[in-house]
C-alpha positions in Angstrom: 0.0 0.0 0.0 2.9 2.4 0.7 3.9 1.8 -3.6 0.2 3.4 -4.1 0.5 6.4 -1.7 4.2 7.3 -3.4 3.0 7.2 -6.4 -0.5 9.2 -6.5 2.0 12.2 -4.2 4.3 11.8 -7.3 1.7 11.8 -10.0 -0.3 14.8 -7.7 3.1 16.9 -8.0 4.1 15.8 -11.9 -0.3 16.9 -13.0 -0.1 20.1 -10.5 2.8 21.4 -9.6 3.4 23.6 -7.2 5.1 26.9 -7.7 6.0 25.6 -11.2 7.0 29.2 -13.3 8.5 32.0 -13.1 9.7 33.7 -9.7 8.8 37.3 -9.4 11.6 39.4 -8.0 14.3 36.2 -8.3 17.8 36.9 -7.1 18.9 33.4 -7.7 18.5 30.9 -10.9 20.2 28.3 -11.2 19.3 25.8 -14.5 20.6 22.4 -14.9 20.2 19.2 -17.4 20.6 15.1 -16.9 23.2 14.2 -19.4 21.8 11.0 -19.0 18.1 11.0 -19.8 17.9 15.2 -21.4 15.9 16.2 -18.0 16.2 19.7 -17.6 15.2 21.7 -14.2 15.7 25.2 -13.7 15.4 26.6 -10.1 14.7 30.0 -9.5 14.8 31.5 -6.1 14.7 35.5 -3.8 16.4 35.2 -1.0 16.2 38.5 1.1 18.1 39.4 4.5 21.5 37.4 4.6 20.5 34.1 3.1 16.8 33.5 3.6 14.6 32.0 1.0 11.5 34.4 0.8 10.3 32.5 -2.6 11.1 29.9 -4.6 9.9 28.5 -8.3 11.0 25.8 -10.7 10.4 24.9 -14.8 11.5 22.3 -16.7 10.8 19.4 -18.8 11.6 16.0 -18.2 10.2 12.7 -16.2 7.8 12.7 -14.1 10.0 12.2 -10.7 12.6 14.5 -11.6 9.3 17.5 -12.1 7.9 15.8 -8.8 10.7 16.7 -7.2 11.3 19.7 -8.1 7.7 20.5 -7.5 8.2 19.1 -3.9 11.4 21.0 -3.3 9.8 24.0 -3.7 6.9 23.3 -1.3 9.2 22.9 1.7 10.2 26.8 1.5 
């Protein structure tokens, strides 16, 4: 049952992504690509007084996990 619960969070993040776009005001970008499989992620962040993530956003194409991911990365800040 745990293999059904990973995979509807993953397949949740992958169909709606959260903060997936463009980051208004971003200080910070950072864009990357899997020589492997061609995933591409690019990371966009403001951080504001010494160091602290105020926002954070992500685009990309690729796989499913790797836009998951990135989608749930950005839902921990």
């Amino acid at each position: 049952m745990d293999d059904d619960i990973y995979q509807e969070r993953i397949l949740e993040h992958y169909e709606s992504p959260y903060h997936r776009g463009k980051c208004p005001g971003c200080t910070h970008c950072h864009e990357d690509r899997n020589p492997l499989c061609g995933d591409v992620v690019r990371m966009e962040l403001r951080i504001v007084n010494g160091g602290k993530i105020e926002d954070i956003y992500f685009d990309g194409e690729g796989c499913c996990i790797s836009q998951a991911a990135a989608s749930m990365l950005t839902e921990l800040f």
